[in-house]
Rosetta silent file (secondary structure, phi, psi, omega in degrees, C-alpha in Angstrom):
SEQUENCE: XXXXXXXXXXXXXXXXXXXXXXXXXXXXXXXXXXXXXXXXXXXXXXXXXXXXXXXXXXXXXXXXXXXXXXXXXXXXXXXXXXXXXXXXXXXXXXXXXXXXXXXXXXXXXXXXXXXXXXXXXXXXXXXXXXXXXXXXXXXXXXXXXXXXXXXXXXXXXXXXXXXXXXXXXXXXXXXXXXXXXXXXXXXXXXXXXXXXXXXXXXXXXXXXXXXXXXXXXXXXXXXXXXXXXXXXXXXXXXXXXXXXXXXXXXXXXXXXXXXXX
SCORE:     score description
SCORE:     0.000 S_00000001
   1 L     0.000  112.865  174.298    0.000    0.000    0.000 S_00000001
   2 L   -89.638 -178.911 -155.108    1.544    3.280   -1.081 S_00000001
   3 H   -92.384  -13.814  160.565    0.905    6.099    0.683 S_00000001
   4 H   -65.088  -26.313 -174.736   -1.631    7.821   -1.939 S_00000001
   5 H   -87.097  -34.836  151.158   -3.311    4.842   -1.305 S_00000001
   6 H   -16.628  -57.337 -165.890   -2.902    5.230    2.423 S_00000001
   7 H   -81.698  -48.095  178.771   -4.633    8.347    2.290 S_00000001
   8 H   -58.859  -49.025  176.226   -7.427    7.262    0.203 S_00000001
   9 H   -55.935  -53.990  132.281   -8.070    4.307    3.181 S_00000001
  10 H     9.956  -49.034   96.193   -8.055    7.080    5.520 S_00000001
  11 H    -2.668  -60.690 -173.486  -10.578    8.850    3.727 S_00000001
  12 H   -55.691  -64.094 -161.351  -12.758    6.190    3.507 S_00000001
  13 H   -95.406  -23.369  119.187  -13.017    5.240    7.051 S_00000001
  14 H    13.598  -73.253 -171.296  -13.175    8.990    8.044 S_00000001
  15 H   -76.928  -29.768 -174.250  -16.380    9.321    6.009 S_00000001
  16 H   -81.215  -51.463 -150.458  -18.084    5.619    6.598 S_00000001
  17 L   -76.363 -164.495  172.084  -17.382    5.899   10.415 S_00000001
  18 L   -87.081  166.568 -163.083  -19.517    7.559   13.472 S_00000001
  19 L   -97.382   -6.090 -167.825  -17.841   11.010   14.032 S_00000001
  20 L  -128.868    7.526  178.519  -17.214    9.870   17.718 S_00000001
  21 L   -68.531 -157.999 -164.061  -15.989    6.322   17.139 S_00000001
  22 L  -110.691  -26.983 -165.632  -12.417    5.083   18.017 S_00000001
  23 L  -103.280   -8.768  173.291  -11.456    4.257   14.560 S_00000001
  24 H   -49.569  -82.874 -175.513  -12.959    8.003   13.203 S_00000001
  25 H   -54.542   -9.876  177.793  -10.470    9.670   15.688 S_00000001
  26 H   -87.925  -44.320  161.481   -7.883    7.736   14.970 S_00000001
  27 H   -37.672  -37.859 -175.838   -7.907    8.238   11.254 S_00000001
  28 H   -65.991  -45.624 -154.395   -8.785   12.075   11.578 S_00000001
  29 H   -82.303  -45.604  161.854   -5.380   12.446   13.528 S_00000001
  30 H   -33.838  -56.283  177.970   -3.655   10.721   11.245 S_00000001
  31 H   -66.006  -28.845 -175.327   -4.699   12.776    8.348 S_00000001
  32 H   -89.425  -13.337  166.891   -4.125   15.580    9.991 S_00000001
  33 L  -119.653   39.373 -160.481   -0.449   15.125   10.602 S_00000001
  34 L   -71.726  102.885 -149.171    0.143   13.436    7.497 S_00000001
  35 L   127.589  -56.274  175.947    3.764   14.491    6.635 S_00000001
  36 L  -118.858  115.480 -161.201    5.069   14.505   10.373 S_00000001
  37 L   -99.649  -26.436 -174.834    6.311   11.500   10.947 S_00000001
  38 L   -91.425   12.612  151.322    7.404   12.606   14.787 S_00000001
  39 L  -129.349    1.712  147.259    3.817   12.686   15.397 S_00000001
  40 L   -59.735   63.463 -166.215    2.532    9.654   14.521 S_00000001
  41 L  -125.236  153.076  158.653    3.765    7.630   17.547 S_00000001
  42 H   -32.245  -71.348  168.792    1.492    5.467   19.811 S_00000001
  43 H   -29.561  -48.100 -163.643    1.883    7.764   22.827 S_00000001
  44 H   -85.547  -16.450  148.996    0.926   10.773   20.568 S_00000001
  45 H   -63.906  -24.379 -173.863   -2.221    8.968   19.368 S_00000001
  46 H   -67.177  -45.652 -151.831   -3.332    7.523   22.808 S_00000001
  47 H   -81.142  -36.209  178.594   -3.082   11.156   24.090 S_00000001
  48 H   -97.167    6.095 -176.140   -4.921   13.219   21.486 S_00000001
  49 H  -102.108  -16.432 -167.511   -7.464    9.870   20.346 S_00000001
  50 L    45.709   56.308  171.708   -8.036    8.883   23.956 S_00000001
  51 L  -123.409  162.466  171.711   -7.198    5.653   22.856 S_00000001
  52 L  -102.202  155.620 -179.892   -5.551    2.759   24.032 S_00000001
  53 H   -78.568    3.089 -160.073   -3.029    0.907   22.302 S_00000001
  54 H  -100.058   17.974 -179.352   -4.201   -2.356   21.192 S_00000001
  55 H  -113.685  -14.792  170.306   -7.263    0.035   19.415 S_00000001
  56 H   -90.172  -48.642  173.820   -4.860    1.585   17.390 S_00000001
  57 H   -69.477  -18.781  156.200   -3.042   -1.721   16.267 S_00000001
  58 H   -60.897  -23.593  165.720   -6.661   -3.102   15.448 S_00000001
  59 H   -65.276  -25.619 -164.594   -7.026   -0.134   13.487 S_00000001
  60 H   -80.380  -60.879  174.282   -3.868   -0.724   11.382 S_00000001
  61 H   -16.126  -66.135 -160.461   -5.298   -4.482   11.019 S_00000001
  62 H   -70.800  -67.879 -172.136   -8.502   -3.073    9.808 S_00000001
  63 H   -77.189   23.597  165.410   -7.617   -0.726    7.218 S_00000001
  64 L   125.423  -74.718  -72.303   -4.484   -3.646    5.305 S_00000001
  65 L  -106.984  139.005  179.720   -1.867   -2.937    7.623 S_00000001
  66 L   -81.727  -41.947  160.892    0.182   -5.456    8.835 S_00000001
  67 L  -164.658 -158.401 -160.832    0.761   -3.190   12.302 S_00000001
  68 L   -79.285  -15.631 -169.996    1.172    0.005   13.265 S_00000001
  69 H   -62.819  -60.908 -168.268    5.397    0.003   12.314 S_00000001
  70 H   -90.369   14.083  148.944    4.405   -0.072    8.905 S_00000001
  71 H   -68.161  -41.200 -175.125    1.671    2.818    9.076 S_00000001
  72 H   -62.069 -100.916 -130.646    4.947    5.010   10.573 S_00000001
  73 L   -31.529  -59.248 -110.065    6.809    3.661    6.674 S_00000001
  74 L  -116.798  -37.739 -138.583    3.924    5.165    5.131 S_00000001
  75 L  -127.030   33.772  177.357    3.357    8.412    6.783 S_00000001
  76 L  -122.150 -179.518 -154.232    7.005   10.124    6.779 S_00000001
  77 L   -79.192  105.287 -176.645    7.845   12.902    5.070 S_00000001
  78 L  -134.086  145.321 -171.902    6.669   12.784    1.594 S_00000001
  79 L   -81.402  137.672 -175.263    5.735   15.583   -0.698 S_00000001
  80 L   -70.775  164.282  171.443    1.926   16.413   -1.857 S_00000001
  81 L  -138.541  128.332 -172.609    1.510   17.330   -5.148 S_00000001
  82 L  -108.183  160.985  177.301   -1.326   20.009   -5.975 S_00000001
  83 L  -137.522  155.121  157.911   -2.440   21.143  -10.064 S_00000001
  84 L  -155.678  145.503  166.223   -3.897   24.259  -10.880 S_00000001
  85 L   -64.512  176.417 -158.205   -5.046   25.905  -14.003 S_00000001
  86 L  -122.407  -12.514 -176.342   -2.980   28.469  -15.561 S_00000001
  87 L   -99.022  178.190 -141.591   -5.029   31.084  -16.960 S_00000001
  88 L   -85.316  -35.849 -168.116   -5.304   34.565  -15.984 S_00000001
  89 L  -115.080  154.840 -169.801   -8.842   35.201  -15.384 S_00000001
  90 H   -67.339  -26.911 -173.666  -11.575   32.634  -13.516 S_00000001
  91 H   -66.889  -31.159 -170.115  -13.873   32.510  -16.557 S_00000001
  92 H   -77.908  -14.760 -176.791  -10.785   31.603  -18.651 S_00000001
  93 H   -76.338  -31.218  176.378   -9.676   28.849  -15.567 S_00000001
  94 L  -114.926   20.061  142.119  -12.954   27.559  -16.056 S_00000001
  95 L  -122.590   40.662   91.076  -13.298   26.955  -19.442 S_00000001
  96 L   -37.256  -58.264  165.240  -10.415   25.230  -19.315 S_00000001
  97 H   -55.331  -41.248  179.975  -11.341   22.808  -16.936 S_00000001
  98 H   -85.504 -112.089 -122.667  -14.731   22.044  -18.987 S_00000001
  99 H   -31.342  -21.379 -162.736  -12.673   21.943  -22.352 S_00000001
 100 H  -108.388  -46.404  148.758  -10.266   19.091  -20.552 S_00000001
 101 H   -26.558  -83.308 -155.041  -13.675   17.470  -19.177 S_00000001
 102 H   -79.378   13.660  156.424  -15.213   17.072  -22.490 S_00000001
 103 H   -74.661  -40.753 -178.225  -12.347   16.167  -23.931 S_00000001
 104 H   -60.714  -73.862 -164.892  -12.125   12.943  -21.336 S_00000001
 105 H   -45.439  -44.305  148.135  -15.422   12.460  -22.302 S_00000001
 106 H   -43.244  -75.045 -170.943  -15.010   12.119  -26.001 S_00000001
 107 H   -37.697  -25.705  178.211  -12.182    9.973  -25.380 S_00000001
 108 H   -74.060  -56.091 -152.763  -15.244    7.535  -23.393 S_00000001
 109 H   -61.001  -16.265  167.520  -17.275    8.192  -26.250 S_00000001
 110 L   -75.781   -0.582 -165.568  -14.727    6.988  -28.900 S_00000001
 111 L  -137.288  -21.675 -169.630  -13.866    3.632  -26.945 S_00000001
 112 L   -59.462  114.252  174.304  -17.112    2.598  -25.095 S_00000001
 113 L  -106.346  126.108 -130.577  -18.139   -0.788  -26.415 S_00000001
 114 H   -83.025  -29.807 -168.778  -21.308   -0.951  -27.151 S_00000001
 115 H   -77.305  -29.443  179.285  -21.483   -5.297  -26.943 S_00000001
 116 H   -70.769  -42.098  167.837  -19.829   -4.615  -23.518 S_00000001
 117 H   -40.813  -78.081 -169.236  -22.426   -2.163  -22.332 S_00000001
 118 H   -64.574  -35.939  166.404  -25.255   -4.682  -23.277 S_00000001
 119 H   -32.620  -67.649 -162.031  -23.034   -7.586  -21.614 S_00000001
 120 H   -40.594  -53.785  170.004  -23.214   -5.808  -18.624 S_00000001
 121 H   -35.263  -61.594  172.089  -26.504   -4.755  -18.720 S_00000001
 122 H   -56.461  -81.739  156.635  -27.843   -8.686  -19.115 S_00000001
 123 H    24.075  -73.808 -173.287  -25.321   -9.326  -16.320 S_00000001
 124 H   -97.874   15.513  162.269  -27.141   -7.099  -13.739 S_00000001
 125 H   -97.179  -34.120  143.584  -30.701   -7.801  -14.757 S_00000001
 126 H   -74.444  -38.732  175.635  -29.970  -11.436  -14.381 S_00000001
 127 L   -96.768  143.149 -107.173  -28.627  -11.450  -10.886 S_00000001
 128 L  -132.071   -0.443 -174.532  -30.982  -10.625   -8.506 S_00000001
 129 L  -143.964  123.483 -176.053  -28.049   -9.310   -5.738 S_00000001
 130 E  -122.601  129.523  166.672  -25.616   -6.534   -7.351 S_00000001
 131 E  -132.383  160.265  176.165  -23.257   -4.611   -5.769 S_00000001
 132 E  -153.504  119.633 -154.365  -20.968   -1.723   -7.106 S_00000001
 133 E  -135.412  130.719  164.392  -17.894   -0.734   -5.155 S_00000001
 134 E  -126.928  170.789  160.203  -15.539    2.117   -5.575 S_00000001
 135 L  -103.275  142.551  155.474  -12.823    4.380   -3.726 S_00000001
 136 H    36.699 -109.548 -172.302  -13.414    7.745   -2.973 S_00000001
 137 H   -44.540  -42.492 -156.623  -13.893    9.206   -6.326 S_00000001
 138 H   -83.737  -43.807 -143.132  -14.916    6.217   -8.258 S_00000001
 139 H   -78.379  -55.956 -134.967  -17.473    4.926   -4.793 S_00000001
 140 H   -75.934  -41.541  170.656  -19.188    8.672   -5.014 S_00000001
 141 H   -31.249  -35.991 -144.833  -19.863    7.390   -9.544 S_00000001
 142 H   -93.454  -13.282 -169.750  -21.037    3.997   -7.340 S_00000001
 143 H   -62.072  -68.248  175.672  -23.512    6.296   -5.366 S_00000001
 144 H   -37.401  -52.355 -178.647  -24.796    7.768   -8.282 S_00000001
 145 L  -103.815    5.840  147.173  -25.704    4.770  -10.223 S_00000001
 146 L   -92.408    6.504  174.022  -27.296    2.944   -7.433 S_00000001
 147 H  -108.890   -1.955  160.687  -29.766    5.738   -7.078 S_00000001
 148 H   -93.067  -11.339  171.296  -30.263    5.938  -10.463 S_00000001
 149 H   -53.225  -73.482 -162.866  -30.804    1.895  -10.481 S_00000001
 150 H   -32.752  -76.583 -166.512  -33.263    2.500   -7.681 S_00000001
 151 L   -20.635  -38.672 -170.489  -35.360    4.535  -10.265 S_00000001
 152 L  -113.081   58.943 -155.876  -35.663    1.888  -12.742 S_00000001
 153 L    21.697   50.706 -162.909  -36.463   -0.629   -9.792 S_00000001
 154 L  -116.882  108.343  125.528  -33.229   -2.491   -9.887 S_00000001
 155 L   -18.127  113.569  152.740  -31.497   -3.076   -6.385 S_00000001
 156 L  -126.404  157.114   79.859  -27.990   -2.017   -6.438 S_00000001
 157 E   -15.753  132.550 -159.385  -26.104   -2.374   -3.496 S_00000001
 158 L  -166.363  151.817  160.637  -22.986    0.138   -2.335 S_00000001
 159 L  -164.760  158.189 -170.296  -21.093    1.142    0.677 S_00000001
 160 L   -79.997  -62.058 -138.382  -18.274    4.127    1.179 S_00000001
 161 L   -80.053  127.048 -169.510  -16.400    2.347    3.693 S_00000001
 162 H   -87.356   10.636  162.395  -13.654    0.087    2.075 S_00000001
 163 H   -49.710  -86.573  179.346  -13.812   -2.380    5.402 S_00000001
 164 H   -36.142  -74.365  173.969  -16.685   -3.037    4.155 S_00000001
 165 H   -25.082  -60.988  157.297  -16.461   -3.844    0.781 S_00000001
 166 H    -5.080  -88.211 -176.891  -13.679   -5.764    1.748 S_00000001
 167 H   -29.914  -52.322 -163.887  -16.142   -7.759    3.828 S_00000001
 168 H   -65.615  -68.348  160.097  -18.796   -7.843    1.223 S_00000001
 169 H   -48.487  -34.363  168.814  -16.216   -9.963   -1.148 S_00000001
 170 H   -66.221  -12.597 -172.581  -14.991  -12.011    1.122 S_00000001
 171 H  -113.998  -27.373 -168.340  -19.195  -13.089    2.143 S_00000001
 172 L   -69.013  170.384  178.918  -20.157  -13.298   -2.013 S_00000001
 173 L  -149.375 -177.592 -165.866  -21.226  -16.600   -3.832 S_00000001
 174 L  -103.086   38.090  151.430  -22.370  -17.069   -7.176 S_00000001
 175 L   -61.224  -61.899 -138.719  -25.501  -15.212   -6.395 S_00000001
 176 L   -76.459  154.136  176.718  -23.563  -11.841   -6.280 S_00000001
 177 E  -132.736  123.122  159.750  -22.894   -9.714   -9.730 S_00000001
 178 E  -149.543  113.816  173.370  -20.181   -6.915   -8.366 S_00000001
 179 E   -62.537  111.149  149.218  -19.081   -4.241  -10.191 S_00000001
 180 E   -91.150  129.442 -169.827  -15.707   -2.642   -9.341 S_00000001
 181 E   -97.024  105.152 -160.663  -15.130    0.861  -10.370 S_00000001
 182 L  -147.412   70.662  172.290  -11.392    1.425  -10.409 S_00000001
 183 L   -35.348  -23.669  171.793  -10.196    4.143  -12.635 S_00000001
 184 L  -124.244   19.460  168.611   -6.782    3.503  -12.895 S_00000001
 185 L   104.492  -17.828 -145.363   -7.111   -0.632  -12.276 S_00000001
 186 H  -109.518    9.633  162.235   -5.353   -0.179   -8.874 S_00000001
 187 H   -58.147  -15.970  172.981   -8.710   -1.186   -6.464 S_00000001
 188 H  -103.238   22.718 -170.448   -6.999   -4.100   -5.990 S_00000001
 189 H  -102.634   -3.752  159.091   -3.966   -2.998   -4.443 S_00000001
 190 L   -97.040   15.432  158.447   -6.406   -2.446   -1.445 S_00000001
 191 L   -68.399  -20.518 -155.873   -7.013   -5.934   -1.125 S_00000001
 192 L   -56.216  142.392 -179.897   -3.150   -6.727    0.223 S_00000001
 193 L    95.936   15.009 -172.284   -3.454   -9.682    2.406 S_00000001
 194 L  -147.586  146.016 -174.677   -5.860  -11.462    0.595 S_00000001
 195 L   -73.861  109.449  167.173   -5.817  -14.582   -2.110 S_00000001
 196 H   -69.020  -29.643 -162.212   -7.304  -12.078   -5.141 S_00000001
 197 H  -104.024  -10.313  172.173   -8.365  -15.372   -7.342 S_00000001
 198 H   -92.348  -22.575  166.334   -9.793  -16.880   -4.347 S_00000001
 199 H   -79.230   -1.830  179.671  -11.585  -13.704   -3.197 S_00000001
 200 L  -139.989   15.137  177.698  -12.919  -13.290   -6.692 S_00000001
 201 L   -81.279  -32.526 -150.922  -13.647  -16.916   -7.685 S_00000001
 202 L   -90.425  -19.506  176.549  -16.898  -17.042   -5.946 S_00000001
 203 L  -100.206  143.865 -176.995  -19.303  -13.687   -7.559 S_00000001
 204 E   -81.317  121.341 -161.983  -19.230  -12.941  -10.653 S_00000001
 205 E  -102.759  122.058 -160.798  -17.018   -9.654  -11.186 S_00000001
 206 E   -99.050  124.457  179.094  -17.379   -7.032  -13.292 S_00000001
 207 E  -134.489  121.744  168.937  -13.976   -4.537  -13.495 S_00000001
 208 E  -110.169  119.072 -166.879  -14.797   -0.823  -14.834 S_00000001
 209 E  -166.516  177.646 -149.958  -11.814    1.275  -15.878 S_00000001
 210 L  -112.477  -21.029 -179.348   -9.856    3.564  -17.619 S_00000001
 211 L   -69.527  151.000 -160.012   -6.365    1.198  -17.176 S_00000001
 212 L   -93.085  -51.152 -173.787   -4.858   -0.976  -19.881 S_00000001
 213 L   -18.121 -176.782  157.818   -3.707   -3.185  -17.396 S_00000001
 214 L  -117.177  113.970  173.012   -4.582   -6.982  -16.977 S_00000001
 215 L   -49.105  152.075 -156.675   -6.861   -7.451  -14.203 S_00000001
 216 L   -64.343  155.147  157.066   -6.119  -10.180  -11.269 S_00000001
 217 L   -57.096  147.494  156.262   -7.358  -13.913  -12.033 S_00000001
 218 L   112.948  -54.315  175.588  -11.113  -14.278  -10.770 S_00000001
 219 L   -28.842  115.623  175.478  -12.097  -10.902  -12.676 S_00000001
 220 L  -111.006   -4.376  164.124  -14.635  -12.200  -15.391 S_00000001
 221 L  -138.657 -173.526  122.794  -15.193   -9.314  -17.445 S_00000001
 222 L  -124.263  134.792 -174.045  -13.951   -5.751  -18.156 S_00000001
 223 E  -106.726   96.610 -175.586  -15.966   -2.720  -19.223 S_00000001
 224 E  -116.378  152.213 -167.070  -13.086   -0.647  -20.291 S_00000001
 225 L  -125.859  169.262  175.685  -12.385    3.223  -21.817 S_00000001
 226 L   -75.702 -176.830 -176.671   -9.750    5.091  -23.085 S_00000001
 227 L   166.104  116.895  155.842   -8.479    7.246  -20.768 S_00000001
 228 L   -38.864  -27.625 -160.665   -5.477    9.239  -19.892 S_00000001
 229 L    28.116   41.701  178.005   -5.872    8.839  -16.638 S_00000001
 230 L   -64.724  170.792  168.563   -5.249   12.139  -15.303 S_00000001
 231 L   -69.672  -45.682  161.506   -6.943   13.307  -12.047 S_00000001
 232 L    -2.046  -63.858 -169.674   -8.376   15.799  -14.245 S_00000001
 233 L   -83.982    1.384  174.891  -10.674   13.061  -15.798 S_00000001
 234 L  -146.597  128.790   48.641  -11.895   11.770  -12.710 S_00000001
 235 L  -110.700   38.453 -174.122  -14.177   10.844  -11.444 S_00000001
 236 L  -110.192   43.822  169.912  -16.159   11.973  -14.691 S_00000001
 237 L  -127.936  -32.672 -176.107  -15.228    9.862  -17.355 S_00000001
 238 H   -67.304  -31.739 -158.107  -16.054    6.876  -14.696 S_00000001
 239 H   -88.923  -16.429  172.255  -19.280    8.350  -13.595 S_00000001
 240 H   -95.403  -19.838  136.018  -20.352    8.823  -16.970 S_00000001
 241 H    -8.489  -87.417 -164.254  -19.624    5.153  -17.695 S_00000001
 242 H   -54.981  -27.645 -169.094  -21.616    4.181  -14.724 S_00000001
 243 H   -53.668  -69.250 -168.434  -24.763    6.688  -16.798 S_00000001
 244 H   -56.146   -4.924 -157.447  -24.501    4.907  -19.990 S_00000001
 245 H  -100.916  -24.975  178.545  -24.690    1.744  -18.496 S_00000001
 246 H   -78.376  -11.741 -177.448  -28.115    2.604  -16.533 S_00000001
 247 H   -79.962  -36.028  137.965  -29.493    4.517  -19.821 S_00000001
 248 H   -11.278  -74.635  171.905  -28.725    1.369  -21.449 S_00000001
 249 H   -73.086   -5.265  179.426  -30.400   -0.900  -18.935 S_00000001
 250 H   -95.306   -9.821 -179.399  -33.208    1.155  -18.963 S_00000001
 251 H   -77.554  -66.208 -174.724  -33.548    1.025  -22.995 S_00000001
 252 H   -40.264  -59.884 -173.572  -33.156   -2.597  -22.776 S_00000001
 253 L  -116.566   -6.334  151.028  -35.625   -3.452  -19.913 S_00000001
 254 L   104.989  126.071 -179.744  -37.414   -0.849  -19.453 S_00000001
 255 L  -102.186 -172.906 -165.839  -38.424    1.016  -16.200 S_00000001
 256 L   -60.389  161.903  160.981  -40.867   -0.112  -13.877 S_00000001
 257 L   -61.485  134.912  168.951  -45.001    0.248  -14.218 S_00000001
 258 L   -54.957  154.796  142.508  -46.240    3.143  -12.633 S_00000001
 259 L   -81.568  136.282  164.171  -48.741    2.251   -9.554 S_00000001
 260 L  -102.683  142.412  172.797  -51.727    3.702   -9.936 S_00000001
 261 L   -10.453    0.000    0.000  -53.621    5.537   -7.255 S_00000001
């Protein structure tokens, strides 16, 4: 786990947790000295998480970590990296930004295969228990097209917290249809610690991305786009994936009957 990805876990369990839980506060503190490596120590977590220690090494457990030694690896002084547009005035900063948008978007609309789409589609209209799991960017695309599901009475299943997911693959059978959203291919580099072809043998898996890459054994399809894969381009080249595939399923099958009064 590298430490962008660090950060992303971190994230995660931040947003999924209770604001007053043990594994909240520990995360928050973390993030917040992310960078200072001389404050990431056990002591200086017990004392500002009003924690104990064997709740912080369950914590490392919980989010990949083999213990807390190799959260300190991960957490030392490494530099951020920020982007900004370049042009002089905000209207020109922002038409920039949409011009580099619809360009990512083109780039879906030039590569999107249409026999893949309609795989997919049969895919989650035959199985009756669907889930679709992202990180951060790619999870909030995962929001978005189970509440757009909902609409055309189609169950989707989601969760923020990447624990969870976790969990949810490790509990599927060959009931489950699960969509992975993974823009650059790399969702499974949150997985460490786990047999990938054995954790993905038993539901049938769906991988959506913008990477080239060759996905892990157990992975039975890929719905894949061009892609640059700039930050720039995400999460909207994913989330507009994730559109076509419900505008799609809704051509195909159709939304529900109205009730009438």
């Amino acid at each position: 786990m590298q430490y962008g990805k660090l950060l992303a876990v971190l994230l995660s369990t931040a947003a999924s947790e209770r604001p007053d839980s043990l594994d909240q506060r520990i995360a928050q503190y973390i993030m917040d000295h992310l960078g200072d490596a001389e404050a990431i120590t056990m002591k200086r977590i017990e004392q500002s998480c009003h924690v104990g220690n064997a709740s912080i090494s369950r914590f490392c457990r919980k989010i990949g970590l083999r213990d807390f030694f190799e959260l300190r690896e991960l957490v030392g002084d490494v530099p951020f990296q920020a982007s900004a547009d370049i042009a002089d005035t905000f209207a020109g900063r922002m038409a920039a930004h949409r011009d580099s948008i619809l360009n990512g978007l083109d780039m879906v609309v030039r590569s999107l295969s249409e026999a893949a789409v309609c795989a997919l589609c049969t895919d989650i209209h035959r199985y009756s228990r669907v889930a679709v799991f992202g990180i951060l960017k790619s999870e909030a695309a995962a929001l978005v097209m189970q509440s757009e599901m909902a609409a055309l009475g189609k169950n989707v299943f989601t969760v923020v917290s990447h624990v969870q997911q976790r969990e949810w693959l490790r509990t599927a059978g060959p009931e489950d249809l699960i969509l992975l959203l993974s823009y650059r291919g790399i969702y499974f580099d949150y997985l460490q610690g786990d047999d990938l072809e054995k954790l993905l043998a038993r539901p049938r898996v769906w991988l959506i991305t913008g990477s080239r890459t060759t996905p892990p054994p157990g992975v039975d399809a890929v719905l894949r786009f061009a892609s640059d894969l700039t930050q720039e381009h995400h999460p909207h080249q994913i989330a507009f994936v994730c559109s076509t595939v419900v505008r799609e399923y809704a051509r195909l099958y159709g939304l529900p009957p109205r009730k009438t009064p």
